[in-house]
C-alpha positions in Angstrom: 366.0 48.0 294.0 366.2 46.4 290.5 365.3 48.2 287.4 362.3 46.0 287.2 360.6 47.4 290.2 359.0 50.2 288.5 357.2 47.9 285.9 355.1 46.3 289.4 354.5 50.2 290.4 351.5 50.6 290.0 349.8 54.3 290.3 346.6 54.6 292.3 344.0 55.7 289.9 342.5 58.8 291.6 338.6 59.4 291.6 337.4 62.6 290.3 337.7 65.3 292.6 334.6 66.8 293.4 334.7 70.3 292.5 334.0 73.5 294.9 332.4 76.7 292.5 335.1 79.6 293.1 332.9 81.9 290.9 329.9 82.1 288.6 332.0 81.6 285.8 333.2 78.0 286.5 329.2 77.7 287.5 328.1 78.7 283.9 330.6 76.3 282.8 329.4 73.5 284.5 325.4 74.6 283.0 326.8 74.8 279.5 328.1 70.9 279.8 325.0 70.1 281.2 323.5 72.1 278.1 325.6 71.2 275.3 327.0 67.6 276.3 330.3 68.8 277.0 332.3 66.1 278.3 333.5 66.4 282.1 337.3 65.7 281.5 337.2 69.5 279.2 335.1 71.5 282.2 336.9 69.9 284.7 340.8 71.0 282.5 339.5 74.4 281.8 338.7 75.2 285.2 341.8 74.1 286.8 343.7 76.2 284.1 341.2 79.5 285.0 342.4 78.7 288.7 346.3 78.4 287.9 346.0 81.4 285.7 344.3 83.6 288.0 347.0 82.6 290.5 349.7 83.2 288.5 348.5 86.4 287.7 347.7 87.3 291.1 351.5 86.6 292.0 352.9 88.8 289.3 350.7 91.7 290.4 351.7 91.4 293.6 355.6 90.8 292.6 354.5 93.8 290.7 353.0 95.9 293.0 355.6 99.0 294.5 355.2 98.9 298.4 354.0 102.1 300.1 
């Protein structure tokens, strides 16, 4: 393997993932691009950082959380 190779690497270029509604939140999100021309790229971002948030706070409660 030469340190060229990388250079001809080329990454596949991944559509859009279609995007399941968790909640009515990330539903109201998607009406207020629809609304106010919001571009897909910044719904699409915000939602997956509500998801990772949620489950990152989910962990720490239940790091958190004294057994019984």
């Amino acid at each position: 393997m030469s340190i060229f190779d990388w250079f001809k690497k080329t990454t596949p270029i991944l559509k859009t993932p279609k995007i399941e509604l968790q909640d009515s939140i990330e539903d109201a999100l998607w009406e207020m691009k629809e609304i106010y021309d919001f571009e897909t790229e910044e719904i699409e971002r915000t939602v997956f950082q509500k998801r990772r948030n949620l489950n990152y706070m989910n962990e720490c409660i239940k790091k958190n959380t004294p057994h019984k």
